[in-house]
DRENTIZA-360711 format. One record per residue (C-alpha): residue in one letter; x negated, y negated, z negated; residue number from 1. Coordinates in nm, 3 decimals, padded with zeros to 5 digits, always signed. Layout:
BEGIN
+---+---------+---------+---------+-----+
| r |       X |       Y |       Z |   k |
+---+---------+---------+---------+-----+
| A |       X |       Y |       Z | NUM |
...
+---+---------+---------+---------+-----+
//
This chain:
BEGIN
+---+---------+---------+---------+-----+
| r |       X |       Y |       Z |   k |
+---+---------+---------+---------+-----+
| X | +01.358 | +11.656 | +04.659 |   1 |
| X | +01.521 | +11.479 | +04.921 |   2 |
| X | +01.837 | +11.246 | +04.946 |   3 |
| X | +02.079 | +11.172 | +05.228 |   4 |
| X | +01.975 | +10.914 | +05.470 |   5 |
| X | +02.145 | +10.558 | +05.397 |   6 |
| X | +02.453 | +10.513 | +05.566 |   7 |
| X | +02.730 | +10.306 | +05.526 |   8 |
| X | +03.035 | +10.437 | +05.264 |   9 |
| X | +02.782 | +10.731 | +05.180 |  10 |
| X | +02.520 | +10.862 | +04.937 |  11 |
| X | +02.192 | +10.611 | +04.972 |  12 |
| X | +02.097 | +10.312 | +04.922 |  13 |
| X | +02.358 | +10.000 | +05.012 |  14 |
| X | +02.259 | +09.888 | +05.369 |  15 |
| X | +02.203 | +09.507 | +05.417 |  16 |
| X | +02.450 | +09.296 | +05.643 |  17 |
| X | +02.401 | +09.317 | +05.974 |  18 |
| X | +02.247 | +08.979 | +06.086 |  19 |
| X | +02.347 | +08.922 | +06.409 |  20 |
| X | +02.721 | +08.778 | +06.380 |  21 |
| X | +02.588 | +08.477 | +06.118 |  22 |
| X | +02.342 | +08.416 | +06.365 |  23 |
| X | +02.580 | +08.413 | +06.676 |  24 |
| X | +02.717 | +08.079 | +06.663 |  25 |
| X | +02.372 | +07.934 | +06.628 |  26 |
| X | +02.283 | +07.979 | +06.929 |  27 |
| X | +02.577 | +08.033 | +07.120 |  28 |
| X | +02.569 | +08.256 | +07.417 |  29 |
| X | +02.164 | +08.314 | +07.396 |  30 |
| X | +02.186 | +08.561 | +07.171 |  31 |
| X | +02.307 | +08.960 | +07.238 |  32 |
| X | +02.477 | +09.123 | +06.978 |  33 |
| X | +02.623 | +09.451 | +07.035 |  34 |
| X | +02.712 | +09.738 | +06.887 |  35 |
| X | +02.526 | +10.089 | +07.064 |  36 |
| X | +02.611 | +10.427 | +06.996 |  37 |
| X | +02.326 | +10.594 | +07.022 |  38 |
| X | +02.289 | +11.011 | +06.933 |  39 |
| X | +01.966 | +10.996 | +06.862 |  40 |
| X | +01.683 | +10.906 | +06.630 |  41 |
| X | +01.599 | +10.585 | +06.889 |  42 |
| X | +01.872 | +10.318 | +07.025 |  43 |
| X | +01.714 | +10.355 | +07.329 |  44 |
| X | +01.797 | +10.757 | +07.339 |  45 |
| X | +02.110 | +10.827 | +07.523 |  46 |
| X | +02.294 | +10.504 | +07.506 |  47 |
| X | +02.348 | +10.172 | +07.727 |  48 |
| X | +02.068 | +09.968 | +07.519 |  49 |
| X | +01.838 | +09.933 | +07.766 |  50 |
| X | +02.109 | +09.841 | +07.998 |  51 |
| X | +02.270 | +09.545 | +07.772 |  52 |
| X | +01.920 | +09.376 | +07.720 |  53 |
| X | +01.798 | +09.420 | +08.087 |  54 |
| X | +02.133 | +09.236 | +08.231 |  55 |
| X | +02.094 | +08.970 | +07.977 |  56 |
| X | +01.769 | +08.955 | +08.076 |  57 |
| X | +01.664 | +09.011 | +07.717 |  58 |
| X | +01.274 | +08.998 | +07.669 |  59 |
| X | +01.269 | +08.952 | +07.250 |  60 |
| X | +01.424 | +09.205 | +06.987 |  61 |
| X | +01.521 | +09.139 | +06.663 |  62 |
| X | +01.482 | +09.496 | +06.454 |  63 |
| X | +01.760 | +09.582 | +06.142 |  64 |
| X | +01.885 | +09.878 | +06.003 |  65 |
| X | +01.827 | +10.196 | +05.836 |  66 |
| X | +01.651 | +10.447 | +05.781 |  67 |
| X | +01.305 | +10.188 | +05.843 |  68 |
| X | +01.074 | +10.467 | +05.870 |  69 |
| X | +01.306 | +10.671 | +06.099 |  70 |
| X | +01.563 | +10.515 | +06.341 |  71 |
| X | +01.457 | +10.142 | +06.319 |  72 |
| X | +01.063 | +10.261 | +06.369 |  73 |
| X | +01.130 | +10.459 | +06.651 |  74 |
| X | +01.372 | +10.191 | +06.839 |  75 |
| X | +01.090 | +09.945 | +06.785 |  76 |
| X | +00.859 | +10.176 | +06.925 |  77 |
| X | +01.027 | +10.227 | +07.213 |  78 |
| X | +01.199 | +09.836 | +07.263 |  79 |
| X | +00.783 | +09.763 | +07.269 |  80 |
| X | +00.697 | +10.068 | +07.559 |  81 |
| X | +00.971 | +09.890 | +07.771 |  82 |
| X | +00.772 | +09.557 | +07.732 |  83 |
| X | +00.965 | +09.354 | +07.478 |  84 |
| X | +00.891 | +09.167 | +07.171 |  85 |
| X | +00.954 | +09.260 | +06.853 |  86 |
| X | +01.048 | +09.112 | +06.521 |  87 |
| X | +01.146 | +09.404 | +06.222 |  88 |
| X | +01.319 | +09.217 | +05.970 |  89 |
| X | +01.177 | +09.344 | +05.648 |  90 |
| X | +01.463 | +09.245 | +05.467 |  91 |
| X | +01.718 | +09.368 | +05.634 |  92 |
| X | +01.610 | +09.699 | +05.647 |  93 |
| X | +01.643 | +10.000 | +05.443 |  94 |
| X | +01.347 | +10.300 | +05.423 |  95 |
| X | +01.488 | +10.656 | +05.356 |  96 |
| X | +01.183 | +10.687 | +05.121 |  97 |
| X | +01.126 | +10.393 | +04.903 |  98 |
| X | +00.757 | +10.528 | +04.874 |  99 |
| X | +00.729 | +10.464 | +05.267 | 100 |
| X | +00.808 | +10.112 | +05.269 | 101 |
| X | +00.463 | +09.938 | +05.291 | 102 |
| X | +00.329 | +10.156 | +05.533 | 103 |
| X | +00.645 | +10.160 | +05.787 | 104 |
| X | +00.595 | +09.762 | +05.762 | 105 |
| X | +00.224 | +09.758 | +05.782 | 106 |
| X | +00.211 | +10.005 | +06.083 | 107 |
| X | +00.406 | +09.733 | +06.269 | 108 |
| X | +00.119 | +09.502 | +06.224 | 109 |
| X | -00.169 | +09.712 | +06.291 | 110 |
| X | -00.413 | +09.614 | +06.564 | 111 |
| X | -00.367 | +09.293 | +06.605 | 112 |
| X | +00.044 | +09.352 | +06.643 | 113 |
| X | +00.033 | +09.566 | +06.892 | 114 |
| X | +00.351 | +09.699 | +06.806 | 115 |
| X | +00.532 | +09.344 | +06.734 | 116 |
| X | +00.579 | +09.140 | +06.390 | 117 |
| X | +00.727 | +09.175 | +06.033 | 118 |
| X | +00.954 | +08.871 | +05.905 | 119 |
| X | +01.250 | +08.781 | +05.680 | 120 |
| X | +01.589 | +08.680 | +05.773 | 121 |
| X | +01.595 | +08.377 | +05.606 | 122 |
| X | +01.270 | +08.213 | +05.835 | 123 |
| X | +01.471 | +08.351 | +06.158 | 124 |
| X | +01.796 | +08.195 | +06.046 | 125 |
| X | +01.595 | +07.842 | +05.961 | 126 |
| X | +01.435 | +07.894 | +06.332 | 127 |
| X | +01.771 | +07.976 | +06.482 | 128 |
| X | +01.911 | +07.662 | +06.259 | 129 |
| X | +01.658 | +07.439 | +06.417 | 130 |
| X | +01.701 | +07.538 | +06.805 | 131 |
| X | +01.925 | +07.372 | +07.004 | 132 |
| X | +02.241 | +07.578 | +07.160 | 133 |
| X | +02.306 | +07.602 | +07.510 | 134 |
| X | +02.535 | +07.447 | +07.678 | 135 |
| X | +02.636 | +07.420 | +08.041 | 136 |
| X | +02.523 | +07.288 | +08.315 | 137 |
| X | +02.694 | +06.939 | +08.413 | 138 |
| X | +02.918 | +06.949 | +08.662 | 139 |
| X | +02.751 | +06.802 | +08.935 | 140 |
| X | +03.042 | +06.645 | +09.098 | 141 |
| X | +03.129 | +06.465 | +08.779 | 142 |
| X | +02.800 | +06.335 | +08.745 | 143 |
| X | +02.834 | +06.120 | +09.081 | 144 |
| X | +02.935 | +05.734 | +09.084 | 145 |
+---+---------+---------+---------+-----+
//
């Protein structure tokens, strides 16, 4: 048998909260967090993704979502063909297929990492906790005696 894909206010399982506006006013304007409509099975597919992260000059992806062995997999895939690096958030990600879970994860890891990392939201947000914000720069003409 098979069972609807998660989605939000539909069959499934409950998708986890989306991490990235907790995390925004950690580190003020470092961090990108968007919404992308994307048609397809990858983010990258059809949308502005690729876009967004090259003009903020985005080289690291944090990976959340549902289904994990589906949508999230195949964005991750794809984030890492365009050169960036990758962190899946195990936790905050839902598998269609329950059964699937450990493999979707370990797959990320195989080879050394070739395809990026597997952690938990509550080391990034610790990580994010401990780095400073940015600020800007002085105004140099303030700065003068």
């Amino acid at each position: 048998t098979t069972r609807p894909a998660p989605r939000r206010g539909g069959a499934g399982p409950p998708l986890p909260a989306a991490p990235g506006p907790a995390w925004a006013p950690l580190v003020g304007e470092a961090l990108v967090d968007r919404a992308v409509d994307a048609p397809g099975v990858d983010a990258f597919s059809a949308s502005d993704l690729e876009l967004l992260l090259t003009t903020a000059a985005t080289r690291r992806l944090l990976l959340a979502g549902a289904p994990l062995e589906g949508c999230v997999h195949s964005t991750l895939r794809s984030a890492n063909d365009r050169g960036l690096e990758c962190l899946l958030l195990a936790d905050a990600c839902v598998p269609h297929d329950p059964a699937l879970e450990g493999a979707a994860l370990s797959m990320v890891e195989m080879s050394g990492g070739v395809l990026g990392a597997v952690g938990r939201t509550g080391a990034v947000t610790a990580a994010l906790l401990r780095r400073p914000t940015r600020t800007a720069d002085p105004d140099p003409e303030e700065s003068r005696p």
